[in-house]
KOLDRENTOR-481114 format. One line per field, with one value per residue (C-alpha): residue number from 0; x, y, z; residue in three letters. Coordinates in steps of 0.001 Angstrom, whole numbers. Layout:
// KOLDRENTOR-481114
k <- [NUM  ...]
east <- [X  ...]
north <- [Y  ...]
up <- [Z  ...]
r <- [ALA  ...]
END
This chain:
// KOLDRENTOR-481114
k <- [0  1  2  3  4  5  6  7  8  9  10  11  12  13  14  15  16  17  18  19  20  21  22  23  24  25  26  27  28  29  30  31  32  33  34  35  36  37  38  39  40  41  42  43  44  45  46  47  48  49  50  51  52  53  54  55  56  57  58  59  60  61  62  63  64  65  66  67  68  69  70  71  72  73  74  75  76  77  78  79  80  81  82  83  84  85  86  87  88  89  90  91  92  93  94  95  96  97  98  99  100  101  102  103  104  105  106  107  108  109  110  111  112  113  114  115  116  117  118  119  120  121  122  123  124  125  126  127  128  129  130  131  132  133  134  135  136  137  138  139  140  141  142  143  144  145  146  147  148  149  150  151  152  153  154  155  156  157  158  159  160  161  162  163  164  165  166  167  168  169  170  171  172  173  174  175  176  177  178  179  180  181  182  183  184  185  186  187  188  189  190  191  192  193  194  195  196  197  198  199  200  201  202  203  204  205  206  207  208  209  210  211  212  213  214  215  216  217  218  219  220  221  222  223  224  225  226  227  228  229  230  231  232  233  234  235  236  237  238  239  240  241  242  243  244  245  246  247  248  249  250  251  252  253  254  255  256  257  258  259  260  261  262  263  264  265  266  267  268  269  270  271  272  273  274  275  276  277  278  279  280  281  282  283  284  285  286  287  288  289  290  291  292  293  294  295  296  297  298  299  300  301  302  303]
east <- [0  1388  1060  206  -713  1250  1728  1743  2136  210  -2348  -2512  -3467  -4699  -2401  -57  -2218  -3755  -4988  -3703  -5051  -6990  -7534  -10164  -12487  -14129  -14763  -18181  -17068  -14871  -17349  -18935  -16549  -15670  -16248  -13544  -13274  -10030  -8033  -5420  -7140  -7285  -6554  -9215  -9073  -6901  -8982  -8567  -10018  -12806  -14043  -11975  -12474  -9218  -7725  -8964  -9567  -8012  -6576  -5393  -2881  -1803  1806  3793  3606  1601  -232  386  -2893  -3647  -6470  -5385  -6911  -10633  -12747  -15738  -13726  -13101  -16575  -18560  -16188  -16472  -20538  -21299  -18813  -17064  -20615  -21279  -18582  -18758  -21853  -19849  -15639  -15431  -11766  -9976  -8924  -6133  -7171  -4969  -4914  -3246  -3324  -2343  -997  539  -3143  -5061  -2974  -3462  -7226  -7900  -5708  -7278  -10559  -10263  -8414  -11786  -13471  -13809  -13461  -9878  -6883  -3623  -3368  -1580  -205  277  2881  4121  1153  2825  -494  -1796  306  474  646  1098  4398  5967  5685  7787  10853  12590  13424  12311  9228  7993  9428  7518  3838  4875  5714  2745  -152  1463  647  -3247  -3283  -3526  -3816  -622  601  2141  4311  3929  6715  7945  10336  10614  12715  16165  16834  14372  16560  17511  13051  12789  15000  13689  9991  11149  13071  9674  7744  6677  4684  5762  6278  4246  6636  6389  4118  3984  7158  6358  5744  4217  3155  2797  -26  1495  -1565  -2198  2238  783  1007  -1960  -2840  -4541  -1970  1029  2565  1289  1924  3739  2183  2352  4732  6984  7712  8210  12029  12625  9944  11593  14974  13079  12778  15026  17487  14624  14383  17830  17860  14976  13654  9552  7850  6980  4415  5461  4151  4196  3663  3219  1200  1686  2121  5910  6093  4613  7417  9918  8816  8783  12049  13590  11784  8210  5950  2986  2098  -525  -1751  -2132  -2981  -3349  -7072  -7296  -6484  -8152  -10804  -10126  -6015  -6214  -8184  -5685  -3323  -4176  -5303  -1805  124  -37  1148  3559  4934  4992  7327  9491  9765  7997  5928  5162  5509  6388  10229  11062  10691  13858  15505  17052  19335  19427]
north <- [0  3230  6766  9776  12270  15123  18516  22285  24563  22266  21528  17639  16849  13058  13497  15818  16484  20049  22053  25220  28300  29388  25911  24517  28175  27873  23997  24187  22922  19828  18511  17522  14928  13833  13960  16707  15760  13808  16134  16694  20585  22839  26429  28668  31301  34099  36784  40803  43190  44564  42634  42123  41551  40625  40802  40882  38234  36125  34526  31180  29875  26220  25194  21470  20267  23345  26478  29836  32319  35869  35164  38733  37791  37667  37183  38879  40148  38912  40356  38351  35588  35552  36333  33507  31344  30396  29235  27496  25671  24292  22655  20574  20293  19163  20284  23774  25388  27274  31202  32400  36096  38772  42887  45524  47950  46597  48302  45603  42657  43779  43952  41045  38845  40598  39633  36191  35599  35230  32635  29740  27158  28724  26646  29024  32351  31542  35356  35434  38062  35961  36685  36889  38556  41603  45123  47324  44723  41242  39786  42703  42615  38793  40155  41650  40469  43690  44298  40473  40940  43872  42119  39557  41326  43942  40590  38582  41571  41223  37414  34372  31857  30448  32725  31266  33460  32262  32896  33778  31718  35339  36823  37321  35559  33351  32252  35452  36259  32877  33783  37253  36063  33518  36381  38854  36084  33850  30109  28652  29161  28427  27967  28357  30408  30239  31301  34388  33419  33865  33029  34492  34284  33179  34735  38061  38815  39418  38150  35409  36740  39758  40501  39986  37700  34868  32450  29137  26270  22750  20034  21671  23852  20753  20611  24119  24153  20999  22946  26029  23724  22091  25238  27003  23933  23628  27522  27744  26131  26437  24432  24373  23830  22501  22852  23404  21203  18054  15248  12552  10488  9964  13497  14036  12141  13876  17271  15971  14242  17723  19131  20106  19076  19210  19737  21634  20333  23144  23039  19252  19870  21986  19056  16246  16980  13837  14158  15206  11824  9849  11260  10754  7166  5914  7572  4442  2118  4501  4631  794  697  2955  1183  4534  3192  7684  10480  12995  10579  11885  15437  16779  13394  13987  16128  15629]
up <- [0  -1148  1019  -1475  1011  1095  2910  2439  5749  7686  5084  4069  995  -413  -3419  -4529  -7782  -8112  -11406  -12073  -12376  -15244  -16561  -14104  -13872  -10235  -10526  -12414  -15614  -14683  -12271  -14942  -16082  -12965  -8975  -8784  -5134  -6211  -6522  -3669  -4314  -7228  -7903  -9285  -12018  -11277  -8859  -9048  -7099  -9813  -12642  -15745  -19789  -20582  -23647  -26755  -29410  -30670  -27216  -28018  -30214  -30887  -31699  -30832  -27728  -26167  -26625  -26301  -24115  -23705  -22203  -19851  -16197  -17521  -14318  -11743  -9327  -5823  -4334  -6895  -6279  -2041  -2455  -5569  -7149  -3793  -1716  -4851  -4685  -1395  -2497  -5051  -3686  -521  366  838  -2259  -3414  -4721  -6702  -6556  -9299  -9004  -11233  -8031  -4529  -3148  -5058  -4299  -142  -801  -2768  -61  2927  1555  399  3687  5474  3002  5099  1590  613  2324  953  -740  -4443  -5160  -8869  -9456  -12664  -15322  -18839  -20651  -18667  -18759  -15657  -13394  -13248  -14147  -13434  -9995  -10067  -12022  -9945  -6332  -4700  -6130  -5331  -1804  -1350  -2386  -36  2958  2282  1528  4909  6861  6011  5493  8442  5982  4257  1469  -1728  -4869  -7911  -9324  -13335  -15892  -17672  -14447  -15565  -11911  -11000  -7683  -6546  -6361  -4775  -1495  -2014  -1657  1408  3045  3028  4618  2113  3249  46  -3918  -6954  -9939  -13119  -14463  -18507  -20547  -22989  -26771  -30252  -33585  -36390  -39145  -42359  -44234  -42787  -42040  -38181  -34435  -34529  -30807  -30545  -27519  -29702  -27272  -24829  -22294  -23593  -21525  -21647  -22336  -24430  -21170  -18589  -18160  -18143  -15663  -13788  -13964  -12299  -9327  -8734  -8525  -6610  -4075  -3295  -2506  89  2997  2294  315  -3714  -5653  -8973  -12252  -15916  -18995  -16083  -17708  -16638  -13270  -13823  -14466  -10477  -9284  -11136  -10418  -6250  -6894  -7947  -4874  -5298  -2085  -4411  -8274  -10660  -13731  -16002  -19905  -20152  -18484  -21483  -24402  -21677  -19236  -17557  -17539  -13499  -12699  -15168  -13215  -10016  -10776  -12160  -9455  -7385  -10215  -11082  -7218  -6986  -10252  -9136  -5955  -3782  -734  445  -1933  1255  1323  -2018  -2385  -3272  -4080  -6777  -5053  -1550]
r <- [UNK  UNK  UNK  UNK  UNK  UNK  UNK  UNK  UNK  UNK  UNK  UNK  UNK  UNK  UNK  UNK  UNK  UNK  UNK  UNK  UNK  UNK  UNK  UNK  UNK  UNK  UNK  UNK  UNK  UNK  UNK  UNK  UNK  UNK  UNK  UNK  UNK  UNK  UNK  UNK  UNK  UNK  UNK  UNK  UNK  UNK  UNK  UNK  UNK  UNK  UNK  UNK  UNK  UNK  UNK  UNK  UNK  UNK  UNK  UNK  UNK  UNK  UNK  UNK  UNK  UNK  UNK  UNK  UNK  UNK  UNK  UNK  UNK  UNK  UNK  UNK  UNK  UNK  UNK  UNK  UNK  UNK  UNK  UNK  UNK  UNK  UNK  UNK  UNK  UNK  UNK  UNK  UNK  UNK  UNK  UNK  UNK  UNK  UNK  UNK  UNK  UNK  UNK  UNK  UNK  UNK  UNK  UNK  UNK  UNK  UNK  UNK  UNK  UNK  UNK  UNK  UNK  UNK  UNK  UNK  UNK  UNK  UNK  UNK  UNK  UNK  UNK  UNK  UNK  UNK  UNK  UNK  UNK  UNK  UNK  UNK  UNK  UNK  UNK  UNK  UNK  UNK  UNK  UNK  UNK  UNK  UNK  UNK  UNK  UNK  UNK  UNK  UNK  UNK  UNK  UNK  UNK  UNK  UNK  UNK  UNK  UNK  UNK  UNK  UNK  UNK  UNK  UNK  UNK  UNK  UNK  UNK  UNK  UNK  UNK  UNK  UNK  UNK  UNK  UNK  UNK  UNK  UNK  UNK  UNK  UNK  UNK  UNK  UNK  UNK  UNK  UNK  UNK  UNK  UNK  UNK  UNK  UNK  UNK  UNK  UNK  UNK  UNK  UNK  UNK  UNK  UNK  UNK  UNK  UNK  UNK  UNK  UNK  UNK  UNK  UNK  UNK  UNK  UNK  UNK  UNK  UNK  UNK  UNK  UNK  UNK  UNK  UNK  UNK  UNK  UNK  UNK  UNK  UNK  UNK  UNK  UNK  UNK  UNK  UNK  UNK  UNK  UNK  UNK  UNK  UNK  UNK  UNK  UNK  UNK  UNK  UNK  UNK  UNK  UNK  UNK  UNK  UNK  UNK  UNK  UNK  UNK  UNK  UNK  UNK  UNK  UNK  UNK  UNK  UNK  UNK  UNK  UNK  UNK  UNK  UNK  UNK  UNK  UNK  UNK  UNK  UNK  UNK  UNK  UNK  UNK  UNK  UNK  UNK  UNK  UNK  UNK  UNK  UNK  UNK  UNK  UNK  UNK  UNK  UNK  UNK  UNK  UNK  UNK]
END
């Protein structure tokens, strides 16, 4: 019998296995392949203080192994989100979530994370200071290691609940943020956000997203993202959440071998609804090949 629990800042989870943000909306969608319920926990759809469009059309773009989005923080805002989508979803996931929060000024980010601090469903703040597709905000805040220290010293001062940075591949230093982030307060990291990209439309001689440039996800992006870890991990002390391009149940256990605690599943829910649950259900197999009786032994074994 194989243990898959795992934990984050006190928080156990069943599995390691979490979708990301901005592939699994509030839940409503995927609970309709599946009893969501699962899932170690999931991450919903990037939260800002007032409600937001995002960019404009087109969004998406396809290339090998991955995509590229713009999709530009579209959501209701955090009041709609407390007052509706989150009491909905207690009628349907029964386990803490993660709410991933993004701003556009330091002011929001405080707001949005003193408010969702007080929704009883939400088990850790996920600060997104790594978003590749919105301007004025966003990823700037995660590329430098000031500017992310100072979201995560000003969001713990509000915050009870465990706060995690999620961090970008674009930083010219993605380290140097890490211990920056851990040195301001930070529970744990989130790493990595999507890696800036584009295509261009043969036809019309033009970007093919409306935004010019996206967010590469996917498994194109999975050992850069594994590489992001495991220099990250061996630099800090608090615990990561791993993802990007992860598809797989060997790809778990090699994220948590380079030292992630726990994992998100990002743009494979958006090419299989069911890749979370395919996931999760080949874990065990995949531990007893590899000779694994608990996941929590081998974070960071690949280097310890």
């Amino acid at each position: 019998m194989v243990d898959t629990t795992v934990n984050l800042s006190g928080w156990v989870l069943d599995n390691p296995v979490m979708a990301a943000s901005g592939t699994f909306g509030y839940g409503q969608e995927m609970r309709q392949f599946y009893d969501i319920n699962i899932l170690g926990s999931f991450s919903f759809k990037g939260t800002t203080l007032q409600p937001c469009f995002g960019n404009p059309t087109p969004r998406i773009a396809e290339c090998p192994a991955g995509m590229l989005n713009a999709v530009g923080l579209q959501n209701p805002g955090i009041h709609h989100v407390i007052a509706h989508e989150l009491p909905e979803l207690a009628t349907f996931f029964h386990k803490p979530v993660v709410a991933n929060i993004s701003g556009f000024s330091l002011e929001e980010y405080v707001e949005c994370c003193r408010l969702i601090d007080g929704a009883p469903q939400v088990g850790l703040i996920e600060v997104n200071v790594s978003c590749p597709n919105v301007h004025g905000g966003g990823m700037a805040f995660g590329m430098a290691p000031d500017s992310a220290a100072q979201v995560t010293k000003a969001v713990k001062a509000v915050t009870t609940k465990p706060v995690y940075i999620k961090l970008s591949p674009n930083a010219p230093d993605i380290v140097a943020v890490a211990k920056a982030c851990e040195d301001a307060g930070a529970d744990g990291l989130s790493l990595i956000n999507t890696l800036l990209g584009m295509r261009i439309h043969l036809g019309k001689r033009r970007p093919l997203l409306a935004n010019t440039m996206g967010g590469l996800s996917g498994p194109a992006i999975f050992p850069v993202a594994l590489r992001m870890v495991y220099q990250v991990a061996q630099a800090v002390k608090i615990p990561l959440i791993g993802m990007g391009g992860i598809a797989t149940a060997e790809d778990v256990l090699e994220m948590m071998l380079a030292g992630a605690a726990a994992v998100q599943v990002g743009a494979q829910n958006l090419t299989d609804p069911y890749a979370c649950r395919t996931i999760i259900q080949d874990l065990p197999l995949a531990m007893e090949r590899h000779g694994i009786t608990k996941l929590q032994d081998i974070i960071g074994g690949a280097w310890k």
